[in-house]
N, C-alpha and C positions, 0 to 999 in steps of 0.2 A: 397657261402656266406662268409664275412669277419668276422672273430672272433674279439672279443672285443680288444685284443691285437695290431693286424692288425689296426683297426681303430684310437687306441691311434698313435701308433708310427709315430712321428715325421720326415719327410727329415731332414738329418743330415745338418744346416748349418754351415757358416764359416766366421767371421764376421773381417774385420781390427785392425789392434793395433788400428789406432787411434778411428774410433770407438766403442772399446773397453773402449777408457779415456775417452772419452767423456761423455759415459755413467758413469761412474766412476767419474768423475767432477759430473757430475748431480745427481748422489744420495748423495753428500755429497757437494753439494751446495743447491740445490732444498727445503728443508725442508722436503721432503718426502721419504718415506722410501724404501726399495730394492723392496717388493711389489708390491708399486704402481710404482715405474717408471716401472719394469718390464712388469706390466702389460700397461703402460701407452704406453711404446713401442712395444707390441707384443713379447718379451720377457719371455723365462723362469725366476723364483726367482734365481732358481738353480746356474742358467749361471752369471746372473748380481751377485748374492751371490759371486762367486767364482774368479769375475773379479778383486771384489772391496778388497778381500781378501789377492787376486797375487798383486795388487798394493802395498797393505798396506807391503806386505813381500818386495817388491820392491824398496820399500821409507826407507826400516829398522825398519818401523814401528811394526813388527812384523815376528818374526822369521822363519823360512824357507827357499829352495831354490828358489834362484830370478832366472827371464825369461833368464838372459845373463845364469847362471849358468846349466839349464837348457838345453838351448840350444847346452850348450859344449856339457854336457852329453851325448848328442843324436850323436852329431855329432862324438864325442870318440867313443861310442856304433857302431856307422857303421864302421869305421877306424878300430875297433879292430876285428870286423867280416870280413873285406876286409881280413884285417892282417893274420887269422887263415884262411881264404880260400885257401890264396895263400899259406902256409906252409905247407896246408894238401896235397895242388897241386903236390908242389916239393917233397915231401915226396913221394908221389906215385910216381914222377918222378923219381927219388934215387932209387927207389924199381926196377920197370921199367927196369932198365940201368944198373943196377948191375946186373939182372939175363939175360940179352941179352950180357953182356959181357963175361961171362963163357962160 
């Protein structure tokens, strides 16, 4: 039997930028509120909440890291894990090659 949890939880989706604006055009053209378009699309508040939020950070409208800025971040984040991979690599290499040459 599924516990009340199980029953709640949602498949995780994943929606386009542009459908993302869209919706974002629509709660702030539509006269209605995060709410109802939310619910009016099948839609969490939560989600559309947090769209129209990144936009506004986006436009300058409102402080915070924008989606370019963001983006680097992740991409530096991996680059800099690649980076210490390979150093911890050669390091054991170094190690390796120094005691087979004695």
């Amino acid at each position: 039997m599924e516990t009340m949890e199980e029953k709640r939880k949602r498949p995780r989706r994943s929606f386009f930028d542009e459908y993302k604006a869209e919706v974002v055009e629509l709660c702030r053209t539509s006269g209605k509120s995060i709410t109802e378009v939310a619910g009016d699309l099948g839609l969490t508040v939560s989600a559309v909440r947090r769209w129209v939020g990144q936009a506004d950070i986006d436009a300058g409208l409102k402080p915070g890291m924008t989606s370019e800025e963001h983006a680097e971040l992740v991409q530096l984040r991996k680059e800099n894990r690649v980076l210490r991979e390979e150093r911890d690599i050669l390091k054991r290499a170094t190690v390796f090659f120094a005691k087979e040459t004695r």
